[in-house]
N, C-alpha and C positions, 0 to 999 in steps of 0.2 A: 421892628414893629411887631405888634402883637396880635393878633384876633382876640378879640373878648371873648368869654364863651361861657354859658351857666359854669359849668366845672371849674375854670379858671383860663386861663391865656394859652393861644397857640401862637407859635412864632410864623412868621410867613418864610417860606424859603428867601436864603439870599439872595440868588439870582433874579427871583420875583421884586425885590425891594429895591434893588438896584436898575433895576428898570422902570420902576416908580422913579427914583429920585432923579434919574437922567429927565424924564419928563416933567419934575417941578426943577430940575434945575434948568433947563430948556425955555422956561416959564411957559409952559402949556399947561398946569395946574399951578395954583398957587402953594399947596402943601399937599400932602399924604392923606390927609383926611379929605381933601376938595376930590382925588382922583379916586379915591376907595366910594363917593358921594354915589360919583359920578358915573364910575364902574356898574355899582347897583342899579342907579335909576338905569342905564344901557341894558344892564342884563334882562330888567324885569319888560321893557318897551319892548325887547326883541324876541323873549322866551315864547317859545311856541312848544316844542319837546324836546327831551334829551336826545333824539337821535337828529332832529335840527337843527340843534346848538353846537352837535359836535362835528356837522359837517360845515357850520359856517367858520367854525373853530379851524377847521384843517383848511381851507378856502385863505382864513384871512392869515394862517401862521404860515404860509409860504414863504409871503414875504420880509417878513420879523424875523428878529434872532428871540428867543422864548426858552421859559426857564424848561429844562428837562420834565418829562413825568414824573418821574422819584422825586424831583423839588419839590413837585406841586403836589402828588398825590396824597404823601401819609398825613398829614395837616388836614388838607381836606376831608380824608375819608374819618381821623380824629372826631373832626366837627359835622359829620354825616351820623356817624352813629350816635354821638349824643344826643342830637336832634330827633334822631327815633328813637331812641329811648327817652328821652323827655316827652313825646307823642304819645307814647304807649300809657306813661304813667296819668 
């Protein structure tokens, strides 16, 4: 799966998507899209700061098995700078 993104598509790491799909195939989402929804509205309900998020983050990955940081970062950080620089412009 892809992220959209003004520029064009980022891939999500695998690890990250594999963990998606064990939960719609678990049926705790219906698809990939219902859990990305869902993710969102969660993020935005609970966002308080980056330095709150990142210790409810380390709180809740105790117990999960979770994609590496290098899975997760360079994609991320991708779709961070586009976003300021689509800001700036």
């Amino acid at each position: 799966m892809h992220v959209r993104h003004r520029k064009g598509f980022y891939p999500l790491p695998p690890a990250l998507m594999r963990e998606i799909d064990e939960l719609v195939e678990n049926g705790e989402f219906l698809s990939r899209s219902e859990f990305i929804k869902e993710a969102v509205r969660f993020f935005f309900l609970h966002y308080e700061s980056p330095e709150e998020l990142w210790e409810k983050y380390k709180l809740l990955a105790k117990g999960r098995k979770i994609p590496s940081e290098e899975e997760i970062e360079k994609p991320l950080e991708e779709v961070d700078e586009e976003w300021k620089r689509s800001r700036s412009s």
